[in-house]
C-alpha positions in Angstrom: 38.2 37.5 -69.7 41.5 38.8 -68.3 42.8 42.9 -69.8 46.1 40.9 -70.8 44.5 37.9 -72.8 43.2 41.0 -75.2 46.7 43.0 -74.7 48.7 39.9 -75.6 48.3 38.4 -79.3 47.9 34.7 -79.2 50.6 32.7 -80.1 49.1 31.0 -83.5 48.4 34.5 -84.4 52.0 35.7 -84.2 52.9 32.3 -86.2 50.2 33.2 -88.8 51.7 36.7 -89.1 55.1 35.2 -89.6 54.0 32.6 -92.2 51.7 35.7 -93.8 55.5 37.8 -93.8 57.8 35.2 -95.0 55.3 34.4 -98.1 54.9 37.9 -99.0 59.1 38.2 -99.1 59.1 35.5 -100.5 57.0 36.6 -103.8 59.0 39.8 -103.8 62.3 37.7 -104.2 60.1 35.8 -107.1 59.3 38.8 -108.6 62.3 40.1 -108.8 64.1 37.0 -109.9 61.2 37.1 -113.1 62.2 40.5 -113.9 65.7 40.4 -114.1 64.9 37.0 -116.0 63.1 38.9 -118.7 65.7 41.7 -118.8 68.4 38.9 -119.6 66.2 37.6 -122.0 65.6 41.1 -123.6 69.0 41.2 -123.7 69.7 38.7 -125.7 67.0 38.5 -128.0 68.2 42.6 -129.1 72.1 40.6 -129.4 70.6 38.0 -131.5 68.7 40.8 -134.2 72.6 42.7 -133.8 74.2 39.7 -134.8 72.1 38.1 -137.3 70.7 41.5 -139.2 67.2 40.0 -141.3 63.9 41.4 -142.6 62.4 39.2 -140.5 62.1 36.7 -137.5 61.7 34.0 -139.7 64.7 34.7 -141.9 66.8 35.6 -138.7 65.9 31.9 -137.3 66.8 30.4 -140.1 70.0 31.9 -140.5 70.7 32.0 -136.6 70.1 28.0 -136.7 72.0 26.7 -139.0 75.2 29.0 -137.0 73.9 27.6 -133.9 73.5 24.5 -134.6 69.9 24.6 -132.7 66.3 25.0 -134.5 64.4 27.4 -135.9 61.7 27.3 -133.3 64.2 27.8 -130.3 65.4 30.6 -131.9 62.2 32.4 -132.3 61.6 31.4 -128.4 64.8 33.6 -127.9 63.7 36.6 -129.9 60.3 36.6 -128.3 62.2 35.9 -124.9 60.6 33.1 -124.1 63.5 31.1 -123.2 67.2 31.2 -121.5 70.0 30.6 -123.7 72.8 28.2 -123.2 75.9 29.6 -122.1 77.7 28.4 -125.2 75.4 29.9 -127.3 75.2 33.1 -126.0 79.2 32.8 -126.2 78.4 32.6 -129.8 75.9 35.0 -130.6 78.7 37.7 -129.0 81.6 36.4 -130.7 79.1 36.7 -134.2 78.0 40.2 -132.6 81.2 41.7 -132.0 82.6 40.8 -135.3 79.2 42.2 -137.1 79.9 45.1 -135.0 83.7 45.4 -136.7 82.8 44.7 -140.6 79.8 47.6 -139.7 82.8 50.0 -138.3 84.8 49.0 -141.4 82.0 49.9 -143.7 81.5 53.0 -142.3 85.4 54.1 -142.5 85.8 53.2 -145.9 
């Protein structure tokens, strides 16, 4: 055996190192997709609870569906941030947010 066929890496094991690379960045871009998933979803589920102030899930579900037009089970799913919201509704639940956010500010003042 030749000193430069044990210098020299083989070609399928530069290829293997490359595929080994590209799936390791590739589960650090997954990663961090999942975690700024969940922080969206974190988000939203502590908007939800500002607008819609309950005792409990439940009660907040059913009052967040009928307003939402949606049920009380995806609801829940958005509280335990278990799904992503619609655009349109998280357009609502900030419109209902802000303007719970106002009648608390004119509560307060008076």
């Amino acid at each position: 055996m030749s000193m430069a066929r044990l210098v020299t890496p083989s070609i399928r094991s530069l290829r293997l190192k490359d595929t080994v690379s590209r799936w390791k960045d590739l589960a650090q871009k997954v990663f961090r997709r999942r975690c700024i998933r969940n922080e969206a979803r974190m988000w939203f589920s502590e908007l939800l609870r500002a607008a819609f102030p309950s005792q409990s899930d439940r009660e907040l579900a059913r009052t967040a569906a009928k307003v939402l037009d949606c049920s009380e089970r995806q609801v829940l799913n958005w509280l335990n941030a278990r799904n992503d919201a619609p655009l349109r509704v998280v357009a609502q639940v900030l419109v209902v947010a802000k303007a719970e956010i106002i009648f608390k500010q004119i509560e307060v003042s008076e």
